[in-house]
N, C-alpha and C positions, 0 to 999 in steps of 0.2 A: 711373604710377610715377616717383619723382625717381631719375634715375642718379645714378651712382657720381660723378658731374663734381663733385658739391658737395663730398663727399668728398675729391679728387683738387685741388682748390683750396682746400680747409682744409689739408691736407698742405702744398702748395707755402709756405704762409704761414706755419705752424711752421717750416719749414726757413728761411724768412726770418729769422722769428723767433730762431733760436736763432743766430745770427751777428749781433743787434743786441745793444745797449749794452742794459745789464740795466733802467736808469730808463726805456727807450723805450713798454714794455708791461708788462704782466700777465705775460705768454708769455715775453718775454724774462727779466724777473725770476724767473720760476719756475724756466725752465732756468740761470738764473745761482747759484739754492740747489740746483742738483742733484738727481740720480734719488732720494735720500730724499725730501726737499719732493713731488717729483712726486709718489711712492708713498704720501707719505702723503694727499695732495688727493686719489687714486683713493682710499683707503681712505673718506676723508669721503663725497666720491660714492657710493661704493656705499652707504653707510651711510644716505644720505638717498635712493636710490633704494629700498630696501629698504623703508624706512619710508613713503614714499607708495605702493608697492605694497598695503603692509597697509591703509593709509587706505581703498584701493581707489580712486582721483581720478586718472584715467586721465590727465588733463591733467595734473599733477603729474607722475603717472610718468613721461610723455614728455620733460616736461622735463628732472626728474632724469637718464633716461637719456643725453640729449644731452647734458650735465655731463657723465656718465660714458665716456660714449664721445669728448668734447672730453678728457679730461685721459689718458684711456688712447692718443687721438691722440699728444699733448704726448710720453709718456712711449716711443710707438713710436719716433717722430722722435729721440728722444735718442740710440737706439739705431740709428741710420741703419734702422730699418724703414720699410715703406711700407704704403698702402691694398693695392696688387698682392701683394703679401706674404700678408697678412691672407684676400683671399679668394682665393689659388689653395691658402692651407688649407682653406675652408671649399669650396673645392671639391673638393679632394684627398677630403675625409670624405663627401661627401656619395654619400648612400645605403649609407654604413657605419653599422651598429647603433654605440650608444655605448658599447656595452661589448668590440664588438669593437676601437673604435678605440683603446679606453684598454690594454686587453690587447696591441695592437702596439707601444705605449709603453715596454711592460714594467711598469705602472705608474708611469711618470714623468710631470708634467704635470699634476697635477692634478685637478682632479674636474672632471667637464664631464657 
């Protein structure tokens, strides 16, 4: 199993990332158009992971997901979130039904 370390060193690099000059990178220009740009690359992402799911080309998907999960990265980082962030939710939830945890919400949050 690959730890969380790749993770936790993609993080570190965004956070570089978004304190360099916007020509430097991909990453820094993106954070220099701001959390629209970002949202709407995650909309792209999901969009094109959606569509290799239906393909069914497992290798596609992984790909796509990695996109998706790199730009939703991007878009934590903007927000001073972290990886530690992200799974002491998914651990907070785990082994709660999905419908109990969306009911603690009050229905806020989204669909999961």
């Amino acid at each position: 199993m690959i730890q969380l370390e790749v993770l936790h060193r993609l993080q570190q690099t965004l956070v570089e990332r978004k304190q360099a000059a916007a020509d430097s990178s991909y990453v820094a220009g993106l954070y220099a158009k701001g959390t629209d740009a970002i949202c709407k690359k995650i909309a792209e992402e999901a969009a094109e992971t959606i569509m290799a799911a239906k393909d069914g080309d497992q290798l596609h998907l992984v790909r796509e997901t990695c996109d998706l999960w790199f730009h939703s990265m991007i878009l934590l980082t903007q927000f001073g979130v972290g990886v530690d962030d992200v799974m002491a939710e998914l651990r907070r939830r785990e082994g709660i039904s999905g419908i109990d945890e969306k009911a603690s919400r009050g229905g806020k949050g989204g669909s999961s």
